[in-house]
C-alpha positions as CSV (number, residue, x, y, z in Angstrom):
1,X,10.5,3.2,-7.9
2,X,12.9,4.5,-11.2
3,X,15.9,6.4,-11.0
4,X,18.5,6.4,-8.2
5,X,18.0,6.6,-4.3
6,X,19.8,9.5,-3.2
7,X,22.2,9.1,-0.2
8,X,22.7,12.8,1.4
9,X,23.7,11.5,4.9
10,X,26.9,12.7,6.7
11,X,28.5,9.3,5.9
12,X,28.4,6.7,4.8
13,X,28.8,9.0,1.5
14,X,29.0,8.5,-2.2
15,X,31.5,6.1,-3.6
16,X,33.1,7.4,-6.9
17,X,32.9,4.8,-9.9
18,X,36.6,4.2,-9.9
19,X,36.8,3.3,-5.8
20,X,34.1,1.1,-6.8
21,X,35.5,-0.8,-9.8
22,X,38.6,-0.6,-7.9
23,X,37.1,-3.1,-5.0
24,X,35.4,-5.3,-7.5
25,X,38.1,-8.0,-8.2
26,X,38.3,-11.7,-6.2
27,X,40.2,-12.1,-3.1
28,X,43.5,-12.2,-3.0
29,X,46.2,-14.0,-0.7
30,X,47.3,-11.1,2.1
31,X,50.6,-13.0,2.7
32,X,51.7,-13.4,-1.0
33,X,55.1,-11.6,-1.4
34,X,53.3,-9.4,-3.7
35,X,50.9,-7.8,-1.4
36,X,53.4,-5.0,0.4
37,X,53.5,-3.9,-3.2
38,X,50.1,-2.3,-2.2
39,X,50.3,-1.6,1.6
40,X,53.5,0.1,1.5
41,X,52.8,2.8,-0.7
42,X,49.4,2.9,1.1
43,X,50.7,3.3,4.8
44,X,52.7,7.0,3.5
45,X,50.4,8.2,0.6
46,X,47.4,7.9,3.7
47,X,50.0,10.4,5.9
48,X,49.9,13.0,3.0
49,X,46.1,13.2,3.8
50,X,46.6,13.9,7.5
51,X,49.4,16.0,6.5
52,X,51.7,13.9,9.2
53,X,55.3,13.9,8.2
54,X,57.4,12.4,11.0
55,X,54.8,10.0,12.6
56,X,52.9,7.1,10.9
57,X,49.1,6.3,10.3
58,X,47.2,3.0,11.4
59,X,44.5,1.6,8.9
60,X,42.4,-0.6,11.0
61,X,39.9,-3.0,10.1
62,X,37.3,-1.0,11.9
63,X,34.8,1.8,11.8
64,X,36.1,5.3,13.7
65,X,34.8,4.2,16.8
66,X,37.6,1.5,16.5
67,X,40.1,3.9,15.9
68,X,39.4,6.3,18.6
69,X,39.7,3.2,21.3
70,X,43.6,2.6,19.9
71,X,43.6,6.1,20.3
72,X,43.2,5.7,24.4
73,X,44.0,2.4,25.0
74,X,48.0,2.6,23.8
75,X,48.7,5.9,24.6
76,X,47.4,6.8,27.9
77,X,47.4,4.4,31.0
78,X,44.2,3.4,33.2
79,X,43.2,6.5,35.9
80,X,45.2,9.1,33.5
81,X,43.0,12.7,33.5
82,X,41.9,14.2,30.2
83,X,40.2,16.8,29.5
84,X,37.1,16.9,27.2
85,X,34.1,19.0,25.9
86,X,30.8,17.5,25.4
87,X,28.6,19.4,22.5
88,X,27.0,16.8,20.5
89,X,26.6,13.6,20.0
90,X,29.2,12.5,18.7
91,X,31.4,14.3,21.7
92,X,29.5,12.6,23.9
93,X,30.6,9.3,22.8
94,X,34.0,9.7,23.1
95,X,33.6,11.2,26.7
96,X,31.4,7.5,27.1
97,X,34.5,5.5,25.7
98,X,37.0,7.5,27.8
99,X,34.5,6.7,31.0
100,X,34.0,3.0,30.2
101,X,37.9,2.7,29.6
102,X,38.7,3.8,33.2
103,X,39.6,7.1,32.4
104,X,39.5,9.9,34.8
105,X,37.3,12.6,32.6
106,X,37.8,16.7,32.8
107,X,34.4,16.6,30.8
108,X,33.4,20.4,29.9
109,X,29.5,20.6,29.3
110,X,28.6,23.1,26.0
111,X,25.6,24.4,24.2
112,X,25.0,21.8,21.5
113,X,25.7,24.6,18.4
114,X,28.9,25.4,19.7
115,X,32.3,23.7,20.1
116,X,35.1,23.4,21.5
117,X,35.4,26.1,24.6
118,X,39.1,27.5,23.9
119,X,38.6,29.7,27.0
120,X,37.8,27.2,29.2
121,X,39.9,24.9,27.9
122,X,42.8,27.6,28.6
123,X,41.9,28.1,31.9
124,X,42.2,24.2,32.8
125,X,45.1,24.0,31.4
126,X,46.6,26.9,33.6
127,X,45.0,26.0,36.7
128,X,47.0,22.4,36.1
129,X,50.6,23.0,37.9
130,X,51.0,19.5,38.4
131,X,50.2,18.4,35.0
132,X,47.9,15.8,36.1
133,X,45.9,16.0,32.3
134,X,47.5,13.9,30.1
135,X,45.7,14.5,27.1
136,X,43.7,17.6,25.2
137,X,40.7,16.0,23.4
138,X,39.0,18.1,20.5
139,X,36.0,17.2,17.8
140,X,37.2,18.7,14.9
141,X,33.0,18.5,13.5
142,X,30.4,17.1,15.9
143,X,28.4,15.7,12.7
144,X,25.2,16.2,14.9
145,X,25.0,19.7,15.0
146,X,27.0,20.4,11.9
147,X,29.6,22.4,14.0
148,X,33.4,22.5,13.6
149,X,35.8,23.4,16.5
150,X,39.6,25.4,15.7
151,X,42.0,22.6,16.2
152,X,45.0,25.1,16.2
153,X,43.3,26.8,19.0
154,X,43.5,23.9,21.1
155,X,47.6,23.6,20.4
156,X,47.6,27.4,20.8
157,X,46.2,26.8,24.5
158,X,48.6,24.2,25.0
159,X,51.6,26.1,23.8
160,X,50.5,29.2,25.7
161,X,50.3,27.4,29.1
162,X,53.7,25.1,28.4
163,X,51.6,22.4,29.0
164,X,52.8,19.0,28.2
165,X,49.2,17.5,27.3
166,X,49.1,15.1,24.5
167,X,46.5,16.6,21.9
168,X,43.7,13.7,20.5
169,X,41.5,14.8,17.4
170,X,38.3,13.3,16.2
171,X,38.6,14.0,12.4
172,X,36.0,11.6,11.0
173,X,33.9,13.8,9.5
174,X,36.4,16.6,8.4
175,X,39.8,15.1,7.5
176,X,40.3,14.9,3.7
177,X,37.5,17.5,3.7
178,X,38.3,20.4,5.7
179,X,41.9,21.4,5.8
180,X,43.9,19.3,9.2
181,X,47.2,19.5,9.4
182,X,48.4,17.3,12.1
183,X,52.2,18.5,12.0
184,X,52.0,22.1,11.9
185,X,49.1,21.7,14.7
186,X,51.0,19.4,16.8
187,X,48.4,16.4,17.1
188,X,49.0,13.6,18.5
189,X,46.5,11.4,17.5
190,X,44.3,12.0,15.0
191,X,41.1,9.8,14.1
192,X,39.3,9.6,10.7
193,X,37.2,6.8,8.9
194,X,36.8,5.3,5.5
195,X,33.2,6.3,5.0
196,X,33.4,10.2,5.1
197,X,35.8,12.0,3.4
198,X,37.6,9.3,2.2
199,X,34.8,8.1,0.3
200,X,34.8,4.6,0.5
201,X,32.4,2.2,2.3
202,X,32.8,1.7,6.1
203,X,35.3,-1.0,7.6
204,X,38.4,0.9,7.9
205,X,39.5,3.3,10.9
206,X,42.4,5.5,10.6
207,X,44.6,6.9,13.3
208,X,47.2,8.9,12.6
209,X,49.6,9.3,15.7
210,X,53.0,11.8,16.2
211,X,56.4,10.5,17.2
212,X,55.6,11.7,20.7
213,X,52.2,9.6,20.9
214,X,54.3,6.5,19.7
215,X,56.6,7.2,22.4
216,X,54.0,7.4,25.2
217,X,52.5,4.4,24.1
218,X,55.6,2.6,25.0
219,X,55.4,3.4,28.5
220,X,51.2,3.8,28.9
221,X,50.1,0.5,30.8
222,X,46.1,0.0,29.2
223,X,45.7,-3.5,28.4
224,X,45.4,-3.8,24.6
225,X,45.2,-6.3,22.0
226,X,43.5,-5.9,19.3
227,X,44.6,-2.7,18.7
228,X,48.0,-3.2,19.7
229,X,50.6,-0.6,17.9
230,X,53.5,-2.8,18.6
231,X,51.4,-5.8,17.0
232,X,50.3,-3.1,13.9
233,X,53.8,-1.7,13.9
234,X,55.9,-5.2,13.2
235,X,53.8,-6.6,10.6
236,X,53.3,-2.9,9.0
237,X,57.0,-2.3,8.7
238,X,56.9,-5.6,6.0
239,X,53.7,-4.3,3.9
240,X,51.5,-6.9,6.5
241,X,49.1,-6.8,9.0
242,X,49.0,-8.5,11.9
243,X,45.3,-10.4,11.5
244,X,43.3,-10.5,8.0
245,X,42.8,-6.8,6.8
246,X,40.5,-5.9,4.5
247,X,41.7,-6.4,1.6
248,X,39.0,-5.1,-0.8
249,X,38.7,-1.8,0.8
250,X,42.4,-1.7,1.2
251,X,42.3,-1.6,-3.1
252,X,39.7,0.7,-2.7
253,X,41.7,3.2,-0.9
254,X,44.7,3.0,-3.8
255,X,41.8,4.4,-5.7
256,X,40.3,7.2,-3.5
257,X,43.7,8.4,-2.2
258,X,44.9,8.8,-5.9
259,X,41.7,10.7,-6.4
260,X,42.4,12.7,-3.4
261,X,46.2,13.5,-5.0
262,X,44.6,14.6,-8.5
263,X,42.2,16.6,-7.1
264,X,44.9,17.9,-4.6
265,X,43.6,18.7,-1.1
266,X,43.2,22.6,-1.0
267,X,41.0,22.4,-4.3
268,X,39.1,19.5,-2.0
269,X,38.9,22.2,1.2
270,X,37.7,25.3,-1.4
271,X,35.5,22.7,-2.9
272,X,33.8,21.2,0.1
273,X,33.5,25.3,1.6
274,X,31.9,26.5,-1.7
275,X,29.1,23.6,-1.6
276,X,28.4,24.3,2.0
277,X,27.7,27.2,1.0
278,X,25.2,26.8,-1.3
279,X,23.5,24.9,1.6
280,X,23.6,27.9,3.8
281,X,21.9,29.9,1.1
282,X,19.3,27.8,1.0
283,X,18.2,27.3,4.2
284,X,18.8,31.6,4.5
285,X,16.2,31.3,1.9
286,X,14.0,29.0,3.5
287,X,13.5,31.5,6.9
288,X,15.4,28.6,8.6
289,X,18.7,28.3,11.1
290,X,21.2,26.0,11.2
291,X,22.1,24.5,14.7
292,X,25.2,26.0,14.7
293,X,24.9,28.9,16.7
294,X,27.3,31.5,14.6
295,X,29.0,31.5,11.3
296,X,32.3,30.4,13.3
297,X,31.4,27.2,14.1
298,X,30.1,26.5,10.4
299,X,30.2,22.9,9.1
300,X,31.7,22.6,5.4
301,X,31.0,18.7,5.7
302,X,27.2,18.9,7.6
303,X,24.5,21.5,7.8
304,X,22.0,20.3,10.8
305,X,18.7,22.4,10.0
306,X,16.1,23.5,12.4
307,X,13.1,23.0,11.7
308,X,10.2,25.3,12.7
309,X,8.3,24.6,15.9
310,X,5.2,22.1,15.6
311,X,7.4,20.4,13.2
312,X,9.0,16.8,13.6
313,X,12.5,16.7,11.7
314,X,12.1,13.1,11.8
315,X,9.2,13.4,9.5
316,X,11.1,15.4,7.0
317,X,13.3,12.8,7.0
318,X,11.0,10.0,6.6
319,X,8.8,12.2,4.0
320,X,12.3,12.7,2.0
321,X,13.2,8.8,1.7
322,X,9.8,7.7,1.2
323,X,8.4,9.8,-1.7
324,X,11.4,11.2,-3.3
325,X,14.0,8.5,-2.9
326,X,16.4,10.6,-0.5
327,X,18.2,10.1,2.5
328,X,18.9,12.9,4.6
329,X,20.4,13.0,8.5
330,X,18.0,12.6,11.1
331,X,18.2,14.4,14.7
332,X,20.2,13.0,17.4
333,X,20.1,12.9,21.4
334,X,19.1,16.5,22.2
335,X,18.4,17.4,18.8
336,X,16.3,14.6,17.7
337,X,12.7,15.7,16.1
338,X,14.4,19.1,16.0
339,X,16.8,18.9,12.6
340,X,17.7,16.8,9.9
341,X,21.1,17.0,8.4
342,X,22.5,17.5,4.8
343,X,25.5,15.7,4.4
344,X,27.6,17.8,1.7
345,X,30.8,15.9,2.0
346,X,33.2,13.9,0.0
347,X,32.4,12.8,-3.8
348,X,29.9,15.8,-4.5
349,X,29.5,18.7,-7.0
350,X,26.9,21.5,-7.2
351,X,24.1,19.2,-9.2
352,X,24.4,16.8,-6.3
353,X,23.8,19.4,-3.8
354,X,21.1,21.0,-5.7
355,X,19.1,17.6,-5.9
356,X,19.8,17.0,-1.9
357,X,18.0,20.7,-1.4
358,X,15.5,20.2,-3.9
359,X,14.3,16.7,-2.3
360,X,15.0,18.9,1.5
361,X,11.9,21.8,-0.4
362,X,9.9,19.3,-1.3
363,X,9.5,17.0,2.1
364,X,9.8,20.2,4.3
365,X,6.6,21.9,1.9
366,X,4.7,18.5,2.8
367,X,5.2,18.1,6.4
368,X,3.7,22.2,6.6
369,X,6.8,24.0,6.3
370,X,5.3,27.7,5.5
371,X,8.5,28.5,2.2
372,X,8.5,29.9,-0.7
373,X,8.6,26.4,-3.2
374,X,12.1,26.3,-5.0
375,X,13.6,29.8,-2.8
376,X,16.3,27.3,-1.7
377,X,17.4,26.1,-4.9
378,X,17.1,29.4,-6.4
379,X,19.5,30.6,-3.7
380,X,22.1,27.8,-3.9
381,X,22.1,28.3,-8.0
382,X,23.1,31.9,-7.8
383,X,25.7,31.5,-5.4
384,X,27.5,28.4,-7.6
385,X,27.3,30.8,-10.6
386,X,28.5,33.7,-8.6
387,X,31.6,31.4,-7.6
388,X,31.7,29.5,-10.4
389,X,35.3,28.8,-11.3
390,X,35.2,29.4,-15.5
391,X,32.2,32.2,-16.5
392,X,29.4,31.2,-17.8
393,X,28.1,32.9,-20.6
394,X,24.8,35.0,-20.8
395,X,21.4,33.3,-22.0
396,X,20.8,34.9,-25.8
């Protein structure tokens, strides 16, 4: 078919021209005295992102996943008790990891359209006298319902019990695209990947960890290896790595973190919020609801949209790639055949989001969705020129 194929999935997302051009050079020798020249400046511009001043970050050859088991495996020791929430699908998974790794789990069942329980969360943390929880966990957006949980609500209920709890973050679909600050939250570890905000392809996890978490993880007993911070942190400290990184995507990242620093990161967050707007409007003006149960747990990275009953989300979704060349999120777990999701995140602007809604109209209006053809679009145009930075002037 002509024209492009239209990727609006929560990630892997678009790759700007200048990452890409910017990986597209022949391999080069990652032990030649030269190469630190790259990694150096790399390991602290990628803290600025994460907004970590006194710890360091980890770029691992890895998706998220990858990340998240460092995460566990060199800061906590076998049996430790954490406590987690369980709202989505992608929560879920990190309560499997923390399972499989011998870990014993605090897991905290929720509605899928909500997040985090700060209450409950509270109240755990106060009935704990002996300190037995070791660590706080927290999705900062569960990119299956399109819901994002208040991170410094989690180190307010921390700080309001005097609880000693290490605080773990799952930021891989909202860090570099929804404002984190890791310092001024007190995280401990925080997770991202290179396929999201960062917009690069996948291959490289990120985990961003506090003085205190590399403290802990000199005395936490889990068997590690691969993942090994004292391995990462010897060769790091000389610009290398301590196995074959990926060298490519590493050149890629020079590109997207520059990017990142032009742009500047609250013109990224007011960016990334005004778009996900747009999305809201239109699915207002479609007489449809997003999975996220209330305007406080609003994505600004993922909208997951219900669709009407009788209707099968995975046929939207199939409807969308096969006539009009789109990708769009399918349902997931619980939520399968129930929404598809918009992923509005990373290298985006308002023509972007209006061709993701416009090929959402079309496949929704062909698998007997009852709406009003183009209300959606119509919707998400007058709120961009409503809060459209320079004024536009009127039509003669």
């Amino acid at each position: 078919m002509a024209g492009f194929t239209h990727l609006f999935i929560p990630g892997p997302t678009n790759i700007p021209e200048e990452v890409r051009q910017a990986m597209n050079l022949p391999m080069e020798d990652m032990r030649a005295a030269s190469f630190p020249n790259l990694t150096l400046p790399l390991f602290e511009d990628i803290k600025k992102v994460f907004k970590n001043e006194t710890g360091r970050v980890f770029i691992f050859p890895s998706s998220g996943t990858g990340a998240w088991e460092a995460a566990m495996t060199n800061v906590l020791s076998p049996g430790d008790r954490v406590l987690m929430s369980r709202f989505g699908q992608f929560s879920h998974l990190w309560v499997d990891m923390a399972e499989r790794l011998g870990f014993e789990v605090d897991v905290i069942d929720c509605e899928w359209g909500t997040g985090v329980p700060l209450d409950l969360y509270a109240e755990r943390l106060r009935a704990d006298k002996a300190h037995r929880i070791k660590a706080v966990f927290c999705t900062q957006n569960e990119t299956a319902t399109g819901v994002t949980s208040d991170v410094a609500g989690c180190r307010a209920a921390l700080d309001a019990t005097n609880h000693p709890a290490l605080l773990f973050v799952d930021g891989v679909s909202s860090i570099g695209s929804i404002d984190f600050r890791q310092e001024e939250w007190g995280v401990d570890c925080a997770v991202s990947g290179s396929q999201k905000g960062f917009m690069l392809p996948a291959g490289l996890g990120f985990l961003s960890v506090s003085k205190k978490a590399l403290a802990a993880s000199r005395v936490a007993t889990h068997r590690r290896c691969y993942f090994s911070f004292e391995d990462m942190i010897r060769a790091n400290d000389t610009g290398y790595f301590p196995y074959t990184p990926a060298t490519q995507l590493l050149r890629g990242l020079r590109a997207s973190l520059d990017l990142i620093a032009e742009e500047g990161l609250d013109n990224i967050f007011a960016r990334h919020h005004r778009l996900a707007e747009g999305v809201r409007k239109a699915v207002d003006a479609w007489g449809l609801k997003l999975c996220a149960k209330a305007p406080q747990w609003h994505s600004d990275t993922v909208s997951a949209v219900l669709v009407p009953e009788g209707i099968d989300s995975a046929e939207v979704v199939k409807r969308a790639y096969r006539a009009y060349q789109t990708s769009l999120g399918g349902g997931l777990n619980k939520v399968a055949g129930k929404v598809f999701r918009i992923g509005h995140l990373g290298w985006l602007n308002e023509v972007m989001v209006l061709a993701s809604l416009s090929a959402a109209e079309l496949a929704l209006l062909d698998c007997g969705v009852r709406l009003a053809p183009g209300s959606g679009v119509a919707a998400a145009i007058e709120h961009f020129r409503r809060t459209a930075a320079m004024p536009v002037a009127e039509a003669a």
